[in-house]
Phi, psi and omega in degrees: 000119166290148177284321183283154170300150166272163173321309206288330150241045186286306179300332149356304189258011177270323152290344173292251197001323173263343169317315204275316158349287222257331159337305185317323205265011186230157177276162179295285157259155169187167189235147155250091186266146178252134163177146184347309179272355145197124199273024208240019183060195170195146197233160177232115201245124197245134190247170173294010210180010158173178196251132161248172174114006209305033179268285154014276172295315188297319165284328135352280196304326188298301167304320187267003166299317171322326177260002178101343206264158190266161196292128192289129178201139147312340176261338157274065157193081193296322136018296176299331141313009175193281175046287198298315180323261139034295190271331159303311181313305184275333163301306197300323184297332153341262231302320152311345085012266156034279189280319193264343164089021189246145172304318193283304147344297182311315198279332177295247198356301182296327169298284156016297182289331163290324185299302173313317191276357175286305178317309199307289194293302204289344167303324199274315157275315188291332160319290161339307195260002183249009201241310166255036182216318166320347214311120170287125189306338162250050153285158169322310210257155165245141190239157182249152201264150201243146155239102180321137157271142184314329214223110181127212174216158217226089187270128158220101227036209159007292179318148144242095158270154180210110160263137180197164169276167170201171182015323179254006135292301193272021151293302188293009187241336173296308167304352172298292176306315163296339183289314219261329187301285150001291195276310167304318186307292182247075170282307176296344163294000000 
């Protein structure tokens, strides 16, 4: 039984590779809050290297000062300083997969990915659960403390969030997929 990958799906991961690339330029996650004085909502929009939106987040930061919660920055989220790395990091090891084309490689890169992207997700909720559960106990509003969820939506007083992924995961999920199509593809090589 051979080890190597076939051409086509060599291209596969050759496109996994540009996929997980060109994912840094888009954002990933975002949070959307709702409430009365705005119904048209104000997002916390999250790229692999920064927060957009930044009017958004300073009112955002402003209402959540009211509860206690400390403040959406870029500099709380050290992540973002590497992130972008991370994920090069792992197209180039694609592409290197790629070229030499052995399966066994592949399954490493692919556990490798899986490992990363769980680390990825529990990050993203321990951030979440520390940011809505840290509260300072002499905010104006008292509030009992939350956790936002990664994924749905979330009410507190007034407020209704909607948290999601967007655009740059779900690169990353496709490509995820070109990683795995290969190993079904040439199961019988």
């Amino acid at each position: 039984m051979s080890k190597k990958l076939s051409v086509p799906s060599m291209a596969l991961l050759i496109i996994a590779a540009g996929l997980f690339v060109t994912s840094i330029f888009f954002p990933w996650w975002g949070m959307k809050f709702y409430a009365p004085q705005y119904p048209e909502g104000l997002d916390i929009i999250v790229y692999p290297y920064k927060l957009e939106d930044a009017n958004d987040v300073s009112i955002i930061n402003g209402l959540n000062h009211y509860i206690g919660m400390k403040e959406f920055s870029e500099e709380n989220f050290p992540e973002l300083s590497y992130l972008s790395y991370i994920i090069g990091g792992i197209a180039l090891l694609t592409l290197v997969v790629a070229m030499l084309r052995n399966k066994k490689l592949l399954i490493g890169l692919i556990g490798l990915f899986v490992i990363g992207g769980t680390l990825g997700v529990y990050d993203i909720h321990r951030w979440l659960k520390s940011y809505g559960t840290n509260l300072d106990p002499m905010a104006p509003i008292d509030v009992p403390p939350f956790v936002p969820p990664i994924i749905g939506e979330n009410t507190i007083a007034n407020f209704v969030t909607h948290s999601y992924f967007t655009t740059g995961f779900f690169m990353i999920g496709i490509a995820f997929i070109l990683m795995i199509i290969p190993l079904w593809k040439d199961r019988a090589q």
